[in-house]
VOLOLO-412002 format. One record per residue (C-alpha): residue in one letter; z, x, y. Coordinates in steps of 0.001 Angstrom, whole numbers. Each point is the difference from the previous one (the first is absolute). Example, Ala and Ser with C-alpha at 12.3 -4.5 7.8 and 13.67 -1.06 7.14 Angstrom:
2
  r       up     east    north
  A     7800    12300    -4500
  S     -660     1370     3440
//
This chain:
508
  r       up     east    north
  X  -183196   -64611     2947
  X      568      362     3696
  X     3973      421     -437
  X     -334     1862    -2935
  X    -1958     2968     1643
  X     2440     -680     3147
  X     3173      955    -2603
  X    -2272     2985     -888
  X     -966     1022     3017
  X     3912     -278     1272
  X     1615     1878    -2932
  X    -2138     3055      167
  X      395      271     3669
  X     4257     -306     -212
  X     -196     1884    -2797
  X    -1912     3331     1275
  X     2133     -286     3588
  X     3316      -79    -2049
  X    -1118     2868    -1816
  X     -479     2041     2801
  X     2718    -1244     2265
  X     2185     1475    -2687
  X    -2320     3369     -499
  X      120      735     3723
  X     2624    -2362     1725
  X      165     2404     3013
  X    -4038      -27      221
  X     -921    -3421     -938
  X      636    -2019     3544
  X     1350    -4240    -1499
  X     2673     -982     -715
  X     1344    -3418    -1777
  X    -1330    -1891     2538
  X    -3742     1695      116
  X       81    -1165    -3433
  X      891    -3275     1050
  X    -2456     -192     1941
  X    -2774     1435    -2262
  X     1206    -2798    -2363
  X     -454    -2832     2737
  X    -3546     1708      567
  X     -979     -416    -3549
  X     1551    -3361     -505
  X    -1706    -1405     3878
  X    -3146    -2450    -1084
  X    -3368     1885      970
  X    -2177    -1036     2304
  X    -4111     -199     -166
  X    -1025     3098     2204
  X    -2546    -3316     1767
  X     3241    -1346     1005
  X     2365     2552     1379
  X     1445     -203     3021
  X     -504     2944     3187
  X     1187     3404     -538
  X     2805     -457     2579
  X     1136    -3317    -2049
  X       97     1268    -3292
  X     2203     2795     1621
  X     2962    -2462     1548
  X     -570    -2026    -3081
  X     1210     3219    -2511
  X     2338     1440     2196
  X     1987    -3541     -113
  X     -330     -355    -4114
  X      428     3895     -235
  X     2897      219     2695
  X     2210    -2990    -1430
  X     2690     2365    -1623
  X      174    -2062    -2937
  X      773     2092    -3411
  X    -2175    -1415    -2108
  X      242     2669    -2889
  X     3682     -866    -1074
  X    -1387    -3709       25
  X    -2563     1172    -2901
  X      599    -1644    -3617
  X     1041     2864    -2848
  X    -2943     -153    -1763
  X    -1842      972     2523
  X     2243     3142      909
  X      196      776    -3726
  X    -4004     -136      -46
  X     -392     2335     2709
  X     2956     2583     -954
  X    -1464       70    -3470
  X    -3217     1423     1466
  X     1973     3326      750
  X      532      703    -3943
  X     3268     1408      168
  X     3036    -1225      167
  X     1641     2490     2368
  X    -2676     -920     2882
  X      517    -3535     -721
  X     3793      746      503
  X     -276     1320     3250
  X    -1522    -2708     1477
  X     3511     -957      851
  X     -462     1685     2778
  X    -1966    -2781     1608
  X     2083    -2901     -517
  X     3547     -557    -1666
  X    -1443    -2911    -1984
  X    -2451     2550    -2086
  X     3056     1844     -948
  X       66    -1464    -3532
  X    -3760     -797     -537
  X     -960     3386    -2049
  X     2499    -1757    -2584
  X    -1865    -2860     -287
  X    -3999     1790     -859
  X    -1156     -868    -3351
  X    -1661     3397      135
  X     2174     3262      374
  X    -1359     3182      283
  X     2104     3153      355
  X    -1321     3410      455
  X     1977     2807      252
  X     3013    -1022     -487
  X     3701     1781    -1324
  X     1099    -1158    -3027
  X     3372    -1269      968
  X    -1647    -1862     3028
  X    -2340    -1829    -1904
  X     3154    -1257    -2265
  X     1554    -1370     2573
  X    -2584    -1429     1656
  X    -1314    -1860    -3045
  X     3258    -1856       78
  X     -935    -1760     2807
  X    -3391    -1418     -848
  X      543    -3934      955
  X    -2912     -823    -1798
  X      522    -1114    -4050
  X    -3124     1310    -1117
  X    -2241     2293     1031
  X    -4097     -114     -335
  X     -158     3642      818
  X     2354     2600     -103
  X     -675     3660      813
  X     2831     3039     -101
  X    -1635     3599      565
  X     3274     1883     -160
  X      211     3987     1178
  X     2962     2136      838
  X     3294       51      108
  X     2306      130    -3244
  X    -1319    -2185    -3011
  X     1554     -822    -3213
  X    -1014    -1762    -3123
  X     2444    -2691      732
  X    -1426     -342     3609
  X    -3615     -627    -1121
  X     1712    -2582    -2617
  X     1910    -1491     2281
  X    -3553     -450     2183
  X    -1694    -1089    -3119
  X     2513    -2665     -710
  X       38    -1309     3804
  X    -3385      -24      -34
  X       93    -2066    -3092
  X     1864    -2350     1728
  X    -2497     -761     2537
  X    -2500     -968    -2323
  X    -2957     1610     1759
  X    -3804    -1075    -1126
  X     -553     3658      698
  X     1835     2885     -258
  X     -621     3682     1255
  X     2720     2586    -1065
  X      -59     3682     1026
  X     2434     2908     -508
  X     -834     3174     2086
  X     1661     2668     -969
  X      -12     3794    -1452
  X    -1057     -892    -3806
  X     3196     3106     -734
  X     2203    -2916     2223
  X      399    -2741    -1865
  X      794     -885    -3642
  X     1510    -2320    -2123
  X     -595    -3493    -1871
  X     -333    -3498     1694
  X     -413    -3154    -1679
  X    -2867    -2625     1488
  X      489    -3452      799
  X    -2273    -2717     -524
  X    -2318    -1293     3045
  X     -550    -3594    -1316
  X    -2415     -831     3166
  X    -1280     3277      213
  X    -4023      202     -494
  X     -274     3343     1338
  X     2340     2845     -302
  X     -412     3793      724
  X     2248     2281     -466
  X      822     4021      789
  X     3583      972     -975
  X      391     4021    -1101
  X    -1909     2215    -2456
  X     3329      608    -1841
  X      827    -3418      391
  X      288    -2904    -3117
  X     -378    -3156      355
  X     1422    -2140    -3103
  X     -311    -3663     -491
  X     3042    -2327    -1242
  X      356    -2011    -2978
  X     -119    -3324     1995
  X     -864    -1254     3342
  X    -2477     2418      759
  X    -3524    -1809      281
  X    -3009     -138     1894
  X    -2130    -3783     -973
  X    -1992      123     3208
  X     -615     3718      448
  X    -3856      535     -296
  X       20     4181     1968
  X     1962     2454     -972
  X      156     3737     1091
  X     2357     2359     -877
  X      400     3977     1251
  X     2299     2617     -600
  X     2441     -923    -2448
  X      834     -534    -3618
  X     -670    -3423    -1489
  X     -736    -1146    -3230
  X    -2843    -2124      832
  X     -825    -1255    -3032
  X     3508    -2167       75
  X     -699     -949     3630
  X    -3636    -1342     -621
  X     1572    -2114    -2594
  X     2095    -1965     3121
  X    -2760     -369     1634
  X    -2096    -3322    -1602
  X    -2742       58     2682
  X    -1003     3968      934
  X    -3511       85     1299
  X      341     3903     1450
  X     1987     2980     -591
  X       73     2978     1666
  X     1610     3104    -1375
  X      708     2758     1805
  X     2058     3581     -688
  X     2447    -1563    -2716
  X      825     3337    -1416
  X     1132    -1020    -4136
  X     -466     2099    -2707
  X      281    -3454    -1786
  X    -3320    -2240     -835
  X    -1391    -2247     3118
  X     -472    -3165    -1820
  X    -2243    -2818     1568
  X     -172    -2796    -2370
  X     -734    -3229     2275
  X    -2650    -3151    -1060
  X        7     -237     4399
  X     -595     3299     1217
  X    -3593     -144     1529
  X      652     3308     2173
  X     1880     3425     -989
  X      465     3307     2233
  X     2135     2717    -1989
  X      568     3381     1470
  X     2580     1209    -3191
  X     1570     3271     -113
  X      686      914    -3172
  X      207    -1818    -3405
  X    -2352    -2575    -2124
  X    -1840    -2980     1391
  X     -145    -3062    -1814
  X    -2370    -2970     1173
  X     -538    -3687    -1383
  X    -1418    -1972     2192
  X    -2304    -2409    -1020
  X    -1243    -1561     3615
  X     -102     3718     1967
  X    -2875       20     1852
  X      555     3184     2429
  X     1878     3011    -1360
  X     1032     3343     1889
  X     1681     2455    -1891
  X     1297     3641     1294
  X     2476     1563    -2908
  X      653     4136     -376
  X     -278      894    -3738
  X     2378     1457    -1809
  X      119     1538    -4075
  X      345    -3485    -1362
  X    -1487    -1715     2199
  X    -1854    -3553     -880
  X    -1840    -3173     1618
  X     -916    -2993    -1850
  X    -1486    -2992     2016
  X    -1023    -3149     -902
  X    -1741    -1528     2397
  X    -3159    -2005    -1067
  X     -737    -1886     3290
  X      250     2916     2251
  X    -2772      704     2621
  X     1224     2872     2499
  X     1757     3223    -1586
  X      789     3289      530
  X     2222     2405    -1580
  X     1075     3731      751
  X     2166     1878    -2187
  X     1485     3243      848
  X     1972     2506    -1674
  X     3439     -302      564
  X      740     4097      421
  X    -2380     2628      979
  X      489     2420    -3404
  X      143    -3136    -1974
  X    -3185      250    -2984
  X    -1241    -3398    -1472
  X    -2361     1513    -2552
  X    -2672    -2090     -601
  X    -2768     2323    -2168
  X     1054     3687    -1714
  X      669     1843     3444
  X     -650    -2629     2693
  X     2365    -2206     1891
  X     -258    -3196     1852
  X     1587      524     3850
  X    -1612    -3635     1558
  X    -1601    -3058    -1091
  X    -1351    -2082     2178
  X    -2150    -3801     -847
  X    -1350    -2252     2534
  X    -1894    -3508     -110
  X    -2912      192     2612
  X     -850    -2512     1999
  X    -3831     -144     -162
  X     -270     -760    -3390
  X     3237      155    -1942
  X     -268     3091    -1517
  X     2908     2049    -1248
  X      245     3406      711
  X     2540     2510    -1173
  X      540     3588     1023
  X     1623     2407    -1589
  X     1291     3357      938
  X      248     2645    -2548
  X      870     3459     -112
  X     1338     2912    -1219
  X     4014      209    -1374
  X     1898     1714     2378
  X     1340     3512    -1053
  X     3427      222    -1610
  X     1069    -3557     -789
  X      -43    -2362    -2746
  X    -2920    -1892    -1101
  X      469    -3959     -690
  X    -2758    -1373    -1920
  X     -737    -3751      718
  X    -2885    -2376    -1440
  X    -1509    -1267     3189
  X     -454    -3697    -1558
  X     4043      219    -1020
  X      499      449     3549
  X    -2261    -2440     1614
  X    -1751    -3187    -1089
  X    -3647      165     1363
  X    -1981    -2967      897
  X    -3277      256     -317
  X    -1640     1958     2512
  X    -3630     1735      655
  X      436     2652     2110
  X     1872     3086     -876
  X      905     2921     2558
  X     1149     3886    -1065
  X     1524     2328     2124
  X      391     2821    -1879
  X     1767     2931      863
  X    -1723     2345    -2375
  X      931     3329     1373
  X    -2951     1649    -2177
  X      721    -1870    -3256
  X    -2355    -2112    -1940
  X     1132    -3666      722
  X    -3864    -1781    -2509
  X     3160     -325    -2842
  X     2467    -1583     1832
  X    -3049    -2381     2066
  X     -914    -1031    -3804
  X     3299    -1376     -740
  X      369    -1938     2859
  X    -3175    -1224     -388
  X      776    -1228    -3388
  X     3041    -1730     1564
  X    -2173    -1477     2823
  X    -2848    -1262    -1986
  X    -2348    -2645     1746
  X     -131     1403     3117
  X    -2924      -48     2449
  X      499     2981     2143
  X     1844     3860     -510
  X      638     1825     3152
  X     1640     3484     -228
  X      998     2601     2607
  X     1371     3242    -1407
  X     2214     2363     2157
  X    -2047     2654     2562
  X     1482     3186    -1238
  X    -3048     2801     -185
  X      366     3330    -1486
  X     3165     1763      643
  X     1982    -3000      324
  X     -697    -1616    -3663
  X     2286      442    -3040
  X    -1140     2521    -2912
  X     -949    -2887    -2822
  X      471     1928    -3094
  X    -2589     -548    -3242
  X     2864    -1730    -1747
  X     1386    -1919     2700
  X     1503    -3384     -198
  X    -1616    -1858     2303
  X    -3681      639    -1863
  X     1622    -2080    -3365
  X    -1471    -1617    -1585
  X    -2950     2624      170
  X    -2584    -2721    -1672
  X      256    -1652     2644
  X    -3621     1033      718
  X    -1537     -893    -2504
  X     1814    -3850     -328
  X    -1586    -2730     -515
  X     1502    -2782     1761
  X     -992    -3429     1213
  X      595     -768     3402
  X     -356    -3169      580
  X    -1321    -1280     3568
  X       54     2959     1391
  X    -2863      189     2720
  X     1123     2243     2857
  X     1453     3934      -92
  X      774     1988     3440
  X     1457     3517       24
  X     1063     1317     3048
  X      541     3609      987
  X    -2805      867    -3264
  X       84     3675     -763
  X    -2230       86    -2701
  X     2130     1715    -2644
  X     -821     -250    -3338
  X     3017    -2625     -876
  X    -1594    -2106     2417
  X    -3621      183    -1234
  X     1701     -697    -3148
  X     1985    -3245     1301
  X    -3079    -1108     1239
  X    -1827      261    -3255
  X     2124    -1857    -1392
  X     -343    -2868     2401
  X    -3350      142     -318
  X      288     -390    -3517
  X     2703    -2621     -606
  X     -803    -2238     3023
  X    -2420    -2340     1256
  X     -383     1863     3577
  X    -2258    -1833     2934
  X     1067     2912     2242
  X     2076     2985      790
  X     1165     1785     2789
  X      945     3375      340
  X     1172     1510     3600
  X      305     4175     -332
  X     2764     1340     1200
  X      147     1385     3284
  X     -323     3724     -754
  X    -2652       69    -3147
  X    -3395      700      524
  X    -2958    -2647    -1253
  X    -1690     2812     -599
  X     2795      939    -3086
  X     -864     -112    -3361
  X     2355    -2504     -914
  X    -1738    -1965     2772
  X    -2865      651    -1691
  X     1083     -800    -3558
  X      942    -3604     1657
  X    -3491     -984     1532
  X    -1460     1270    -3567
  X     2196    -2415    -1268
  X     -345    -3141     2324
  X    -4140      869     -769
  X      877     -921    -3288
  X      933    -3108       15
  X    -2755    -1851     2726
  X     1665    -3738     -264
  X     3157     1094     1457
  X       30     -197     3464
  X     1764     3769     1110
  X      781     1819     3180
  X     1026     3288     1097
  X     1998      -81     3159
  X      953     3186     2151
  X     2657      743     2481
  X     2217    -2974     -716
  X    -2328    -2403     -708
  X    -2219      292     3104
  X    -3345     1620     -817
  X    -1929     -762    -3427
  X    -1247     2741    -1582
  X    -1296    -1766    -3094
  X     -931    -3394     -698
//
């Protein structure tokens, strides 16, 4: 135990003085031999502090070990020197250790690990070609800089292949307008982690043979195009994939019986998941007119999704006159509950409606919480509520927040206008079942909303409701009014008026 914490001690101590002899060689006052003779101070048997000898002994005693001249760091076996020059992390810094002795000249070429940061493209090629080592446990290439080619990052791809690494890193730096073109992937056959970053207008295609992956258990891949689905299929033992800016108008397929973990940030097209042993899913995708996401995914524990629309004037309708701009679902922690959010609103003036079926687009699990953010813009949103309700029956809790626009700044909603269809819609009957839990936020207390209400009242089994008035109405107003008449009239429910965003109660 003794030795081992000696070999510790001795390694972080050469290690941090060769890092900043060569940081500040003109500041840092040793040389080879101070070295040598910080290595015969850690290798020198200790003494009990009971049994050390005067001050004035001890002194003659070190000068004579300390003063011998001997160069006892060129006498050091190479594993040694590779263990401390693989503390540095980088393969330039371990090449410059030269410096010290003409023996470490060579030594960098030797590390099992090789990290380069910052590095040209053409220097890195050559450089790889004189790796001494077979194969590699860790191999990193952060590449920035300089002119790069598709053959260049193949030719890096295929050298690195060579080397066999355990691990590898790849990044491309560049101007995402500066690089283009196809590249075909090798196989990593020891590879159990692999990440790589190549060029948003980058893709990546996978031979017919030779191109496999039997250990590889992490997998990330950014900024390029890949057909995944073909490249999971390679890849026998995938516990986690990470997904990130692939830009495809093409369907992201996961199909994998391994895949335990999945991060997907897609832009553009469909997402397609089978995975049967998922247990922790992120998803990010932007939305476009036929858009769709199917998952299958019966073990999974941890999700979240967030779809966006893909352009700003693009309209997914969803209901007569309203479009969907943002879905959102979560898992909490706590106690597993799904939530999902939606944003709705208004089509955007001039441009083309695209009607969608919200369940064609997405496959729900089964969730109890359901969020609205409604961007009403002084329309009458109870008919468009209803139908999503109807779609989202069984949950526990409704929590809507409309838009703040007051007076001048609403819409005129005509008698006849579309967003008010089906006009029965206040006088439905509809079973919702589990329902427990309604909160409006930013309450005016127009009629369509004493109206919604009524309905709720009617159709659900309500514990309690919530309603927080907007910040500029009055709980004095008689559609305030009209909504403490109503909450009188129905005692079991638990309600509550709230004023100024939820801070004061005027009514409970």
């Amino acid at each position: 135990m003794q030795e081992q914490l000696k070999t510790v001690c001795f390694d972080n101590i050469l290690g941090e003085m060769v890092r900043l002899w060569l940081k500040w060689p003109s500041m840092v006052a040793f040389d080879k031999h101070s070295l040598s003779c910080l290595i015969a101070m850690e290798s020198r048997p200790r003494r009990r502090l009971s049994s050390w000898p005067p001050r004035r002994a001890r002194r003659r005693e070190d000068q004579g070990a300390d003063g011998d001249g001997v160069d006892r760091i060129s006498g050091l076996p190479d594993d040694l020197l590779l263990l401390v020059l693989s503390r540095f992390h980088s393969a330039r810094e371990a090449a410059r250790t030269s410096v010290l002795s003409r023996r470490w000249s060579d030594l960098w070429r030797h590390l099992p690990e090789l990290y380069f940061h910052n590095v040209l493209p053409n220097a890195l090629v050559t450089t790889l070609t004189k790796v001494a080592v077979p194969k590699l446990s860790i191999l990193h290439m952060d590449v920035r800089g300089g002119s790069i080619s598709s053959d260049t990052i193949a030719s890096l791809l295929h050298t690195a292949a060579r080397l066999d690494p355990v691990k590898l890193t790849f990044t491309v730096w560049v101007d995402e307008n500066d690089l283009s073109g196809t590249i075909e992937l090798p196989g990593f056959v020891r590879a159990t982690n692999i990440s790589l970053s190549i060029g948003i207008h980058m893709t990546v295609t996978l031979p017919a043979h030779g191109c496999e992956f039997p250990m590889l258990e992490r997998l990330s891949i950014a900024f390029c195009r890949i057909d995944t689905g073909a490249l999971i299929l390679r890849c026998p033992h995938l516990r986690v994939l990470r997904i990130y800016g692939c830009q495809s108008y093409d369907t992201l397929m996961v199909h994998s019986n391994t895949i335990e973990e999945l991060d997907v940030t897609h832009f553009g097209g469909c997402v397609d998941i089978v995975a049967p042993e998922l247990k922790d899913f992120r998803l990010y995708a932007t939305m476009h007119k036929d858009f769709s996401m199917s998952l299958s995914a019966p073990m999974v524990q941890d999700q979240w999704w967030r779809c966006r629309l893909h352009e700003e004037h693009l309209n997914l309708g969803i209901h007569g006159s309203w479009c969907l701009s943002l879905l959102e679902l979560m898992m909490t922690k706590k106690n597993g509950d799904i939530v999902i959010c939606l944003n709705i609103r208004r089509p955007m003036t001039d441009s083309v409606l695209h009607s969608r079926n919200l369940q064609e687009m997405f496959q729900f699990p089964n969730f109890s919480i359901l969020e609205l953010c409604l961007d009403t813009s002084g329309h009458v949103y109870g008919a468009v509520v209803l139908k999503l309700l109807r779609i989202c029956n069984g949950i526990r809790r409704l929590k809507l927040e409309t838009n703040q626009n007051v007076g001048n700044n609403d819409e005129v909603c005509t008698p006849n206008c579309p967003c008010d269809e089906p006009q029965n819609w206040r006088t439905q009957n509809i079973f919702l079942f589990g329902l427990e839990e309604v909160e409006i936020q930013n309450f005016k207390g127009c009629g369509h909303e004493l109206d919604f209400l009524k309905v709720m009242f009617r159709c659900a089994s309500l514990t309690k409701v919530i309603v927080k008035l907007e910040s500029k109405v009055s709980p004095n107003s008689k559609g305030c009014k009209e909504t403490y008449k109503l909450f009188k009239a129905n005692p079991a429910v638990e309600c509550k008026v709230y004023q100024k965003r939820g801070k004061e109660v005027i009514y409970a």
